[in-house]
C-alpha positions as CSV (number, residue, x, y, z in Angstrom):
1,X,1.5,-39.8,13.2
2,X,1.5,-36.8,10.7
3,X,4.0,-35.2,12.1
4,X,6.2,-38.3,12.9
5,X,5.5,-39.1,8.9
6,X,6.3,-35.3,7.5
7,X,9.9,-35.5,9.4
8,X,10.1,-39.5,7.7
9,X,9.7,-37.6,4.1
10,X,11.9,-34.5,4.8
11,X,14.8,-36.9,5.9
12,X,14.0,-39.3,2.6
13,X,14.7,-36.2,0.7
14,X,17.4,-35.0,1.8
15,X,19.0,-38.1,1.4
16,X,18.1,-38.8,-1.9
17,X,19.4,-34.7,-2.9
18,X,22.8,-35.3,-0.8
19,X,23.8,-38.9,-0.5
20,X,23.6,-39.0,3.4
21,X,21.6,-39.2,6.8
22,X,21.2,-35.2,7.8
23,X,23.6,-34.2,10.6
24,X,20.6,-32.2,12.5
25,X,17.2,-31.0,12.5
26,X,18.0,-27.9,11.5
27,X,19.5,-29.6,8.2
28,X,16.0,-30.1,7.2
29,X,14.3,-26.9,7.9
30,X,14.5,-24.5,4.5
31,X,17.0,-21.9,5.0
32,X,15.6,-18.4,4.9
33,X,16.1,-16.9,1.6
34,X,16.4,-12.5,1.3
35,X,13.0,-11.8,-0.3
36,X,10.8,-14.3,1.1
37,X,8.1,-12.6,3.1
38,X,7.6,-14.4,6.5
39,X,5.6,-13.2,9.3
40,X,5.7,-13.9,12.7
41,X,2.6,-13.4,14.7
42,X,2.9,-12.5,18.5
43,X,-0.8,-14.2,19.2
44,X,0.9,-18.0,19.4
45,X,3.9,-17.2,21.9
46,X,6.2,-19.0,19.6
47,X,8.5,-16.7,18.1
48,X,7.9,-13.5,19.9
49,X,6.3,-12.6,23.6
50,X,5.4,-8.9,23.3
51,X,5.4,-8.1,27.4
52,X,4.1,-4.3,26.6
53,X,5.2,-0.7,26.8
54,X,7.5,0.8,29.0
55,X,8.2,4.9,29.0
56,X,11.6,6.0,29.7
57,X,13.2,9.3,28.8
58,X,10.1,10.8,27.7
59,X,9.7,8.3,24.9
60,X,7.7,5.4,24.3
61,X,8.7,1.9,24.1
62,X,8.0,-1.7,22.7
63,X,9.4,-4.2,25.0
64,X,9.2,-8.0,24.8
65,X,11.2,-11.2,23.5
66,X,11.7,-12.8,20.1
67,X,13.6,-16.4,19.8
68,X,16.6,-16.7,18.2
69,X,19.1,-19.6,16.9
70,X,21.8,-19.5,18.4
71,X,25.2,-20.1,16.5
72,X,26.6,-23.6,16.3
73,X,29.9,-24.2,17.9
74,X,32.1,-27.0,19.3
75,X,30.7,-27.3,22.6
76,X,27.0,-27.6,21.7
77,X,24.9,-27.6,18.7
78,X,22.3,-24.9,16.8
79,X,20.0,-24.2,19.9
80,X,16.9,-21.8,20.1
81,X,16.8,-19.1,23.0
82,X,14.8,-16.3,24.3
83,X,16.4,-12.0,23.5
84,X,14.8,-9.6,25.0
85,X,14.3,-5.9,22.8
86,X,13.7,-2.3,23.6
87,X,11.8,-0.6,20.5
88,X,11.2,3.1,20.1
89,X,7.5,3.6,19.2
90,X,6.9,6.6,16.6
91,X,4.9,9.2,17.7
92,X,1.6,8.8,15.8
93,X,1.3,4.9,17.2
94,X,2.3,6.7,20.8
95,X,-0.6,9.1,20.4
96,X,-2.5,6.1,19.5
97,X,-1.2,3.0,22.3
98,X,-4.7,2.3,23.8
99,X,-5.5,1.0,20.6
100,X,-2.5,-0.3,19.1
101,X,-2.8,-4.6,18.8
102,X,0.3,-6.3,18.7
103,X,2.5,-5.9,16.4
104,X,3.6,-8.1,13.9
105,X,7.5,-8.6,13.0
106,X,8.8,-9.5,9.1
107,X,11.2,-9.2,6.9
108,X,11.5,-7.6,3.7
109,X,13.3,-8.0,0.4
110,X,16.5,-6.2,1.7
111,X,16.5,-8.6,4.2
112,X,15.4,-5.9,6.9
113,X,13.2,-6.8,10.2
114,X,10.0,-4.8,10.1
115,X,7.3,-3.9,12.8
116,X,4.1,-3.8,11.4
117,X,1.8,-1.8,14.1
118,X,-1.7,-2.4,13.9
119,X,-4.3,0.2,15.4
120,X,-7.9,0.4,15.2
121,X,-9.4,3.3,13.3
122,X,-13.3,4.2,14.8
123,X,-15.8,4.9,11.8
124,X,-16.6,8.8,11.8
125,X,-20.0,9.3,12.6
126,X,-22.5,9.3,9.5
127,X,-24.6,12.7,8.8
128,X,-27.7,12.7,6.0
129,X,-27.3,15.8,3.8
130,X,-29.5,14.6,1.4
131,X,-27.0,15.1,-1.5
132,X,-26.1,11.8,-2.9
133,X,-23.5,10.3,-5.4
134,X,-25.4,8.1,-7.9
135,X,-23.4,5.2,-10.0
136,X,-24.1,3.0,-12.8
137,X,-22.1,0.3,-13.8
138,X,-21.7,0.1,-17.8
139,X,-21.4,-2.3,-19.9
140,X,-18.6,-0.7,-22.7
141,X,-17.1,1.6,-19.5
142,X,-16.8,0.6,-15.8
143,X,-18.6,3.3,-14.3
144,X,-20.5,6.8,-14.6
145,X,-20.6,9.1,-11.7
146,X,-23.2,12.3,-11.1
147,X,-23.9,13.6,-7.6
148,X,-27.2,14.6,-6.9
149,X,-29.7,16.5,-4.2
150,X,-32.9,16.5,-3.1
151,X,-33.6,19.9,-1.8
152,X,-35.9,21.5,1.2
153,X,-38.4,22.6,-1.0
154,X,-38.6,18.8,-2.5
155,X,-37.3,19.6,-5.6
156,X,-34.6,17.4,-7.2
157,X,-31.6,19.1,-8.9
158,X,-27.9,17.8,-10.0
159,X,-24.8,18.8,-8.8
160,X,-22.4,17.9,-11.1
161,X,-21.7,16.5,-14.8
162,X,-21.5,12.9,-15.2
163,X,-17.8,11.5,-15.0
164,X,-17.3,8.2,-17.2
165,X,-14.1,6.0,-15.6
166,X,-13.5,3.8,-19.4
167,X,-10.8,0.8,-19.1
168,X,-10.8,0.1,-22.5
169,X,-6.5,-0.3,-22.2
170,X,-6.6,-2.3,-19.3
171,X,-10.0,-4.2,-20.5
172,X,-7.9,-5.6,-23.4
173,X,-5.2,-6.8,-21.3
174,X,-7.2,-8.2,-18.7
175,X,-8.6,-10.5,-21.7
176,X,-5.1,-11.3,-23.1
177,X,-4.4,-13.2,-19.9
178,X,-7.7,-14.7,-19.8
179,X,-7.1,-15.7,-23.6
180,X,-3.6,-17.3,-22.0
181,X,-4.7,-18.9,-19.3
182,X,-7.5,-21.1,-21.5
183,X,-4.6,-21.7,-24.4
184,X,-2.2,-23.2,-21.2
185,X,-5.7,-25.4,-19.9
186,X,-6.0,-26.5,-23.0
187,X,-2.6,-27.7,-23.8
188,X,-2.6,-28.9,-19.7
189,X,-5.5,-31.1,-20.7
190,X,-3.8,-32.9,-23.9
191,X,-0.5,-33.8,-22.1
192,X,0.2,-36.8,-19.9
193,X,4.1,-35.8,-19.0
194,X,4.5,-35.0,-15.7
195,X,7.4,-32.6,-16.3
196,X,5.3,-30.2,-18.5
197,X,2.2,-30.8,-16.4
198,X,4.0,-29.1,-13.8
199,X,5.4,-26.3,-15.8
200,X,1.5,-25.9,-17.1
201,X,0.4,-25.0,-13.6
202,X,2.9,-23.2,-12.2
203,X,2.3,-20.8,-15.6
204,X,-1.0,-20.7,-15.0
205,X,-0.9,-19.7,-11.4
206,X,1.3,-17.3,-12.5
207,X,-1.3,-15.6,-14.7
208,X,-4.2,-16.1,-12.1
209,X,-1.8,-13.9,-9.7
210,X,-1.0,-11.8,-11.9
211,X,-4.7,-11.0,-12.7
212,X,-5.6,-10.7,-9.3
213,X,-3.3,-8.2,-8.6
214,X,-4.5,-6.0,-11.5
215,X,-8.0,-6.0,-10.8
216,X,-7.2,-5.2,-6.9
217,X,-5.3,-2.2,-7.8
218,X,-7.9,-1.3,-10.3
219,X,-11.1,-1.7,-8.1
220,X,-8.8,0.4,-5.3
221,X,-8.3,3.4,-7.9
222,X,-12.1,3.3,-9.0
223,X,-13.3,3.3,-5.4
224,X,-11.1,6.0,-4.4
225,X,-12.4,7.7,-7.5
226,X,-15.9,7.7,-6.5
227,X,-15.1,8.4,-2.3
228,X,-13.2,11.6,-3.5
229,X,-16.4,12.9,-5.6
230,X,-18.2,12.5,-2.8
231,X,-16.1,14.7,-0.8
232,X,-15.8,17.4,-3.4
233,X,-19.6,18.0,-3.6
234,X,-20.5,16.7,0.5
235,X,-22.8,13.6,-0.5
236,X,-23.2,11.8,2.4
237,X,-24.9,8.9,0.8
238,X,-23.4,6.9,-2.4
239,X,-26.1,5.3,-4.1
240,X,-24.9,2.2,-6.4
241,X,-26.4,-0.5,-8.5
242,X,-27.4,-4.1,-6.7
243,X,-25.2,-6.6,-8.4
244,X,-27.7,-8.9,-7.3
245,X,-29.3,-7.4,-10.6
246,X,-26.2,-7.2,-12.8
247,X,-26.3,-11.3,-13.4
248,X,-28.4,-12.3,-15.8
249,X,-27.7,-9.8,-18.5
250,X,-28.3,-12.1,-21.7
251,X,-26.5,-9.2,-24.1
252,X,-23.4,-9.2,-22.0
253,X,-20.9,-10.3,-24.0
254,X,-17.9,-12.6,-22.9
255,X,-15.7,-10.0,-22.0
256,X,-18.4,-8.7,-19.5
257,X,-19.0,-11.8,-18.3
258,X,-15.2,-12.6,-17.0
259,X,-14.3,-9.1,-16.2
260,X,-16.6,-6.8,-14.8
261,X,-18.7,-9.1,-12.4
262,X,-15.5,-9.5,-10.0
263,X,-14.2,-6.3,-10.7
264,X,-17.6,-4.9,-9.8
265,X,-17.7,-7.4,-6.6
266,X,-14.4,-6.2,-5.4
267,X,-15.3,-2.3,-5.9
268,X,-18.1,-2.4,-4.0
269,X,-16.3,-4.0,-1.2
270,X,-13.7,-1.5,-1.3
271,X,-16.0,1.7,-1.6
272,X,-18.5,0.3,1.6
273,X,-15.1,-0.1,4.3
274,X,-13.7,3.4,2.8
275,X,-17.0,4.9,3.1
276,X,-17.5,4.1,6.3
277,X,-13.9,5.3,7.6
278,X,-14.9,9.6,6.6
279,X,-18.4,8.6,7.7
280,X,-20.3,7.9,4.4
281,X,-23.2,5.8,3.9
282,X,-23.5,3.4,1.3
283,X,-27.1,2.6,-0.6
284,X,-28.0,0.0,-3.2
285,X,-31.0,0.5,-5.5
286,X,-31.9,-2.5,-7.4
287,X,-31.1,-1.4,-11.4
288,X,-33.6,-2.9,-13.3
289,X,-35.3,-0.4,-15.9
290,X,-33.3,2.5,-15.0
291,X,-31.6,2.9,-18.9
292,X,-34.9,2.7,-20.8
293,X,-37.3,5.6,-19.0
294,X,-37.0,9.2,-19.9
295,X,-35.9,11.0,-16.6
296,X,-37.9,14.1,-17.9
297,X,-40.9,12.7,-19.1
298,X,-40.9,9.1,-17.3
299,X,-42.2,7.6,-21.5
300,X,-40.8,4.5,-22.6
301,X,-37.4,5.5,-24.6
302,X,-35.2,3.5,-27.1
303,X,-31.5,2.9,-28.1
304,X,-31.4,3.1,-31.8
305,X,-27.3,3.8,-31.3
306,X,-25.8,1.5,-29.1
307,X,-24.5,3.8,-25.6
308,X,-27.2,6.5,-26.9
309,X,-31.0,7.1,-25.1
310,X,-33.3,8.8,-27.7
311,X,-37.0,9.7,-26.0
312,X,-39.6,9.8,-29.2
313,X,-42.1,11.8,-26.6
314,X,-40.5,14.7,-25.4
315,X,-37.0,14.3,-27.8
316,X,-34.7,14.6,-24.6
317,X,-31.6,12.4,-25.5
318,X,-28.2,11.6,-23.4
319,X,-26.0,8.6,-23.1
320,X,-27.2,6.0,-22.0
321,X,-25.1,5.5,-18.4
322,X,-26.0,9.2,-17.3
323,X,-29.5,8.5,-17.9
324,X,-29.5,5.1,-15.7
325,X,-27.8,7.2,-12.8
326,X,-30.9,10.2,-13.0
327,X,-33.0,7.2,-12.9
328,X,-31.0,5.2,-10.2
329,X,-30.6,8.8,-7.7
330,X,-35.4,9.2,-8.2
331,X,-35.2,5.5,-7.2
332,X,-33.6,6.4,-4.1
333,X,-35.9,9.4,-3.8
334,X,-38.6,7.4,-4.2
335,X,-39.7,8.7,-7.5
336,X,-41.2,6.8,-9.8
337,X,-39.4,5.4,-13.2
338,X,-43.0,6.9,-15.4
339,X,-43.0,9.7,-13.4
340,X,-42.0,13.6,-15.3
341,X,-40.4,14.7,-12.4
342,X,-36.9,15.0,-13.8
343,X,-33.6,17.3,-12.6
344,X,-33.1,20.5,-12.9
345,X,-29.5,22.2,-12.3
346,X,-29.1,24.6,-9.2
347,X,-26.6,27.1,-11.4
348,X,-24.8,28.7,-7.4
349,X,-24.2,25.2,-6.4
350,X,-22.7,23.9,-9.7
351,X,-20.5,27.3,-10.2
352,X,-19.3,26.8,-6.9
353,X,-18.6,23.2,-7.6
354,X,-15.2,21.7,-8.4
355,X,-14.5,21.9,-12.4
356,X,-12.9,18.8,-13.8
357,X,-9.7,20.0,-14.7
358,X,-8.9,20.8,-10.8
359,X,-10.6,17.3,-10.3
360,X,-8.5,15.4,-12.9
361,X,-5.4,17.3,-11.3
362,X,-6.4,15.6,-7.9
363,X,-6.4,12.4,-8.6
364,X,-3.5,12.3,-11.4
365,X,-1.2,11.1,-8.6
366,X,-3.3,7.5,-8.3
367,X,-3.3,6.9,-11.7
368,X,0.8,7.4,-12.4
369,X,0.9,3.5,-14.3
370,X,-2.6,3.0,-15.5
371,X,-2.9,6.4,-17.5
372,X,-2.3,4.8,-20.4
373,X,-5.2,2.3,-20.5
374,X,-8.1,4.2,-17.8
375,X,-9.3,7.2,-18.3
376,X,-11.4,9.6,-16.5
377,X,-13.7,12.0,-18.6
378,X,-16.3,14.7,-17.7
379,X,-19.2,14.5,-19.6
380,X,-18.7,17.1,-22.8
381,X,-21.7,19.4,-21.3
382,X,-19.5,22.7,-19.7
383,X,-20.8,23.8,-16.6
384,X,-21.3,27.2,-17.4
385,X,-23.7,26.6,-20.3
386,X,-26.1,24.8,-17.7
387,X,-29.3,26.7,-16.3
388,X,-31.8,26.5,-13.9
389,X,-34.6,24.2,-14.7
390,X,-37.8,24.6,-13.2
391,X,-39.7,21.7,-12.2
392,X,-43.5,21.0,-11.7
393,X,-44.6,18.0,-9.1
């Protein structure tokens, strides 16, 4: 009946747009547009029968049929039919044909057919160095980054200086389209006209799509971020916050509130499934408490200066996010919050360590567009004024 009913309203409207009864089905079907994105999956049979691969000549190749209309003529009308193809496989999916799945076959804006190849990639296996890369979420920037070791004499020690990722530029105009989005709802609720009802919407989605796309580029950048400091100092664990505890933050202003809990959502989705591909692990320590105990002393601290941890018993002071990831890394060592076990710095292994300028060099190519409005920033401490701390447990 649906069916039957769908062709009944596709005929009813092309009547009413052309004056007459439609010659043929294929009157009725849309006519493919250049830069409409259409795929055709292989699973259903329909459109393409993929019958393997076939090696001739030394080279490897894609055989199978796809259906095509044929073109109208005197005799006979548009009719479908069945051409078989012969496509040269590249090398790296040759290398890689045992687990190659089948492909699937679109086109693109230039009106090109393209073979997407999809192959499965194993996870590499995971090794525990006990280095780890510890991250806080922030409240006026998205993240802060410091690697971190326990090492065989138990002792705790830091890598690496804090890196702050701040989206203050891209923060602001992730809020302009949230401001637009509620002005266009609230003119969508005051109209009855159907005409700008449907102008409303189709704005709106607009901006929903438009904010989706920004945030998905932006959770990819931060997550690459955070995989490639793990690879410059070897931590094979990357320790982040719960979100599970990032909810109920009464001080977190509006902003917060819309922005960072997806963006948050989405980078640790990203970071797990990238992790797992160079055969990282990835941890989650639940956050609360970790921005008001001194990681020297383990007393109570404060925040007379908003971003700024002040201890009154021992006068140790730092900003606030690299004190929640010192706290969040002797979670995961199983160190308590009150205790005075704190970090020292192992000077060999921080000399030896990547400086930020070669860092910031390395990832300049991701940022190309969003330098503007993200910023990555080592934390003002140089590396060669640190020294070895000794520690007493």
């Amino acid at each position: 009946y649906n069916y039957v009913n769908n062709i009944r309203r596709q005929t009813q409207k092309f009547i009413d747009e052309h004056n007459r009864f439609p010659a043929s089905y294929h009157e009725l079907v849309p006519k493919l547009r250049v830069g409409e994105f259409i795929t055709m999956a292989p699973d259903d049979g329909q459109f393409i029968k993929i019958k393997g691969t076939s090696e001739f000549e030394e080279k490897l190749y894609l055989t199978g049929k796809i259906k095509v209309l044929t073109e109208e003529s005197s005799v006979s009308p548009k009719s479908w039919k069945w051409e078989e193809f012969q496509i040269s496989m590249p090398g790296f999916i040759a290398d890689k044909q045992e687990k190659v799945k089948r492909p699937d076959i679109r086109i693109n804006a230039e009106g090109q057919v393209i073979i997407d190849y999809k192959t499965e990639i194993s996870n590499r296996k995971q090794e525990n160095n006990n280095r780890i890369v510890s991250i806080d979420y922030g409240l006026r920037k998205l993240l802060t980054i410091t690697c971190f070791e326990m090492t065989d004499d138990g002792l705790p020690v830091q890598l690496s200086r804090p890196f702050f990722i701040d989206i203050n530029g891209v923060q602001n105009k992730i809020e302009l389209i949230h401001q637009d989005i509620d002005r266009l709802k609230s003119k969508l609720s005051k109209t009855t006209d159907k005409k700008k009802i449907k102008i409303l919407k189709r704005e709106i989605k607009l901006r929903w799509k438009k904010l989706k796309k920004l945030s998905k580029e932006l959770e990819h950048l931060a997550s690459n971020i955070i995989i490639e400091i793990a690879k410059i100092h070897n931590c094979s664990t990357i320790v982040i916050e719960d979100l599970r505890g990032l909810n109920g933050k009464k001080f977190a202003g509006r902003l917060n509130r819309r922005i960072y809990r997806t963006i948050r959502a989405g980078i640790f989705e990203k970071l797990t499934y990238k992790a797992d591909l160079i055969g990282k692990i990835v941890k989650t320590v639940f956050p609360a408490w970790t921005s008001q105990f001194c990681p020297k002393c383990g007393d109570r601290g404060n925040h007379r200066h908003y971003g700024e941890f002040t201890c009154s018993h021992c006068g140790y002071s730092g900003n606030r996010d690299y004190i929640a990831t010192q706290n969040i890394a002797r979670k995961f060592f199983q160190i308590s919050l009150k205790s005075s076990t704190g970090f020292g710095y192992i000077s060999k292994t921080a000399s030896a360590a990547v400086t930020a300028g070669e860092f910031l060099s390395k990832i300049d190519g991701w940022l190309n567009g969003w330098k503007k409005c993200l910023n990555v920033a080592p934390f003002i401490t140089k590396m060669k004024n640190w020294k070895a701390y000794s520690l007493i447990i």
